[in-house]
LUMZADO-779188 format. One record per residue (C-alpha): x negated, y negated, z; residue in one letter. Coordinates in nm, 2 decimals, decimal comma. Layout:
N
REC     east    north       up   rest
REC        X        Y        Z      a
...
REM end
This chain:
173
REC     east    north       up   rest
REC    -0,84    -2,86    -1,79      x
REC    -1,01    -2,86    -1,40      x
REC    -1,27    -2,65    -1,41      x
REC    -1,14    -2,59    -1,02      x
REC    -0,84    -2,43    -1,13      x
REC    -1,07    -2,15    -1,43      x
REC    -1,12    -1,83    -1,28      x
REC    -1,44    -1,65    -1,33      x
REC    -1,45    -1,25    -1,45      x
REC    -1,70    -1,07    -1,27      x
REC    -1,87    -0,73    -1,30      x
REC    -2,05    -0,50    -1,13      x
REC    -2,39    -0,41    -1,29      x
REC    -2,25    -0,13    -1,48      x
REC    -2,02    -0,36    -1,63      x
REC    -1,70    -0,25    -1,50      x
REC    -1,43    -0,53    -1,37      x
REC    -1,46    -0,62    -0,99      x
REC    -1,28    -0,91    -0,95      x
REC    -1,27    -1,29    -1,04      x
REC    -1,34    -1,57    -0,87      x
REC    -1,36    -2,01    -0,90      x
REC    -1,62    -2,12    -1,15      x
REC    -1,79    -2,28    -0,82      x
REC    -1,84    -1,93    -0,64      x
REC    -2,00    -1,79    -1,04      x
REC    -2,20    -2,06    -1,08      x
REC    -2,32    -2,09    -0,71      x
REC    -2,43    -1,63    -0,81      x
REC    -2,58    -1,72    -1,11      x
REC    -2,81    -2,04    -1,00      x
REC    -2,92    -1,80    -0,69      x
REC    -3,04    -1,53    -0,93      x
REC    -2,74    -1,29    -0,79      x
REC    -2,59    -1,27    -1,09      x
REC    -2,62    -1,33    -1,46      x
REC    -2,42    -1,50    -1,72      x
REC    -2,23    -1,30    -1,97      x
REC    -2,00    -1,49    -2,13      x
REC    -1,96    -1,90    -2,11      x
REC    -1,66    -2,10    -2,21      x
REC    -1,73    -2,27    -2,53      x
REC    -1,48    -2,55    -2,43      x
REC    -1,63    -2,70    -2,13      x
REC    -1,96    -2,76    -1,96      x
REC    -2,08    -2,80    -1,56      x
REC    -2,30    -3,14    -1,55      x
REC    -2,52    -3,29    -1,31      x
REC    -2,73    -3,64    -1,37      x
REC    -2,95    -3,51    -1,56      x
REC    -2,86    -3,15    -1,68      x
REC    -2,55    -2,96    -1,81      x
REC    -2,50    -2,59    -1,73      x
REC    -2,26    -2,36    -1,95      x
REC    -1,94    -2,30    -1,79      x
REC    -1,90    -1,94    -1,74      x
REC    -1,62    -1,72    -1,80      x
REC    -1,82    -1,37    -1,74      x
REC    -2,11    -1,29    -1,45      x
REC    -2,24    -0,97    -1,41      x
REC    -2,43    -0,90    -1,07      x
REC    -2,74    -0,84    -1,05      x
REC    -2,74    -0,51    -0,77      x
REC    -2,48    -0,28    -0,81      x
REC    -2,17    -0,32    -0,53      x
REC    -2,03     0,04    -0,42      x
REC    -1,65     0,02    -0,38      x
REC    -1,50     0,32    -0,22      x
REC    -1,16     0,19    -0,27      x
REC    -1,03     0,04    -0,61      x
REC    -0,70     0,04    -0,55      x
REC    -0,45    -0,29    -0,44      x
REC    -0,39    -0,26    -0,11      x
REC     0,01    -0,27    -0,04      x
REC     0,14    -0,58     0,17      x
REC     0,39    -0,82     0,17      x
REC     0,21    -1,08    -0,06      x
REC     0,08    -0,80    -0,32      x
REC     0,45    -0,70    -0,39      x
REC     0,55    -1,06    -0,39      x
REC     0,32    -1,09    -0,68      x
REC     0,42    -0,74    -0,82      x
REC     0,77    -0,87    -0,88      x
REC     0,70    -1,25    -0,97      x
REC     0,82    -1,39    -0,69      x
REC     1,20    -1,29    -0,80      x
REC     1,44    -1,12    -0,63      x
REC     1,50    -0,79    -0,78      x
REC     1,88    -0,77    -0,76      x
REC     1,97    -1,14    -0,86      x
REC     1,64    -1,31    -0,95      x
REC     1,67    -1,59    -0,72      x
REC     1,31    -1,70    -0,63      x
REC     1,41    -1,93    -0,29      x
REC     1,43    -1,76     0,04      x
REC     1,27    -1,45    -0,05      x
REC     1,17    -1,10     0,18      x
REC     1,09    -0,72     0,15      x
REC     1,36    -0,47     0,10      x
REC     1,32    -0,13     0,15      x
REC     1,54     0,08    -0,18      x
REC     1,61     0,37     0,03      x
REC     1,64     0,24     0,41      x
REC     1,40     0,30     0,68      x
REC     1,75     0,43     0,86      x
REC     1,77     0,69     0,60      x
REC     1,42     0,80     0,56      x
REC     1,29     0,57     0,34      x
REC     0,90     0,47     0,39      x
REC     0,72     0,14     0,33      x
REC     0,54     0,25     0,02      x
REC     0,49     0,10    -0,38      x
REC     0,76     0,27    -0,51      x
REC     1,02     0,19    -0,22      x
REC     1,01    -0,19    -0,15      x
REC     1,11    -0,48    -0,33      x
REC     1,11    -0,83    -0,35      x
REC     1,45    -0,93    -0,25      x
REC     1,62    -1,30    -0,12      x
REC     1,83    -1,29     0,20      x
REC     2,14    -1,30     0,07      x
REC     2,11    -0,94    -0,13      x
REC     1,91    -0,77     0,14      x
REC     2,16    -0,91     0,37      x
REC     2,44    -0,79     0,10      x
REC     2,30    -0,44     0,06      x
REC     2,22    -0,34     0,36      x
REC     2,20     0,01     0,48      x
REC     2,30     0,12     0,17      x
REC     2,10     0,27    -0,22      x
REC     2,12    -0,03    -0,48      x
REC     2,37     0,27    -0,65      x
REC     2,58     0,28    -0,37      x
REC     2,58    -0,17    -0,30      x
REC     2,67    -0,15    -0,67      x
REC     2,32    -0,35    -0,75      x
REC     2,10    -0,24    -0,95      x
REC     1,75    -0,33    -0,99      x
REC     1,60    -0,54    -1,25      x
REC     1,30    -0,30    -1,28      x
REC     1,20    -0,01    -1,12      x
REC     0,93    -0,02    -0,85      x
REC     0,61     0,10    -0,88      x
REC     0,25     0,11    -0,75      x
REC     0,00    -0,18    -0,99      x
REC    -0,32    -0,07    -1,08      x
REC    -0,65    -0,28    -1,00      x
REC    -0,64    -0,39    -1,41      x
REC    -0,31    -0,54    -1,35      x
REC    -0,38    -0,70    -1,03      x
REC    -0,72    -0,87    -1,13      x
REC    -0,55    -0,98    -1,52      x
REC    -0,24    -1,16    -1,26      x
REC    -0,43    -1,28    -0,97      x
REC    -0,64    -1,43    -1,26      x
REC    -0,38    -1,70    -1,38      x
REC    -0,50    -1,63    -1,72      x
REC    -0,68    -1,42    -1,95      x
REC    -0,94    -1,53    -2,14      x
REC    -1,02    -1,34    -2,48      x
REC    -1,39    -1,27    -2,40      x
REC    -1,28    -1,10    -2,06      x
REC    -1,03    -0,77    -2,24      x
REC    -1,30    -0,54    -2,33      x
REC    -1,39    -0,53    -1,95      x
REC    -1,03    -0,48    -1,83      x
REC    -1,00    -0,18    -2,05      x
REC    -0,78    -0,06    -2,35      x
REC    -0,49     0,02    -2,12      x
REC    -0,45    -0,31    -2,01      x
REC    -0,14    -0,53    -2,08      x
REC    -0,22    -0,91    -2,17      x
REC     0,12    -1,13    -2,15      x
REM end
């Protein structure tokens, strides 16, 4: 495997799941003395000439970061992601936008639980109208992702070493 492609778990000083990152950035933290190894990949190993580092998989930083706001922030890419790239009505993944369940014209607001991934033809088929009343139903109800989620999917994968810090509720695929 690339070790460009590996994505790097990394945790605040309390040892609670920021985000991740490339292996470059982790390595790059932990050299500097910003952050320190927790967890290394047993499979692979970053070389130079004359040395060969562990590859890690885990960093925890050194100083403690202070986020006031844990939560995924809602735009067009984040639901994109939320729903796989699929469209919700008919699962086509070409020519996708946003659809709004209930219709701005009827109240509806751009929030988690009211848009959708949808492709032009179905937003272009449903129109002003409910899914119920278009006679299309969704493939799964929307709703709002919590950081654990987003950082286990924006991830690519999940490594074993890396579940205690996402938490018990946490679903691995």
């Amino acid at each position: 495997m690339d070790t460009r492609s590996r994505k790097v778990l990394i945790l605040n000083q309390d040892y609670s799941a920021l985000t991740v990152c490339s292996v470059q950035k982790a390595f790059i933290l932990v050299y500097l003395d910003k952050a320190e190894l927790v967890s290394a990949a047993d499979d692979y190993e970053l070389h130079t000439i004359s040395v060969a580092y562990p590859l890690p998989s885990i960093i925890r930083l050194m100083k403690y970061v202070h986020l006031p706001y844990r939560g995924v922030m809602l735009n067009r890419h984040n639901i994109f992601r939320r729903d796989h790239h699929q469209c919700q009505y008919c699962g086509a993944v070409k020519d996708l936008t946003l659809d709004h369940v209930l219709p701005r014209s009827r109240g509806g607001r751009s929030s988690w639980e009211n848009l959708v991934t949808a492709c032009k033809r179905c937003n272009s088929r449903k129109g002003d109208l409910t899914p119920e009343e278009a006679n299309m139903p969704l493939r799964k109800k929307p709703f709002k992702p919590s950081f654990v989620m987003f950082l286990r999917d924006f991830s690519g994968q999940i490594s074993e070493d890396w579940k205690p810090y996402l938490g018990k509720k946490a679903k691995f695929y």
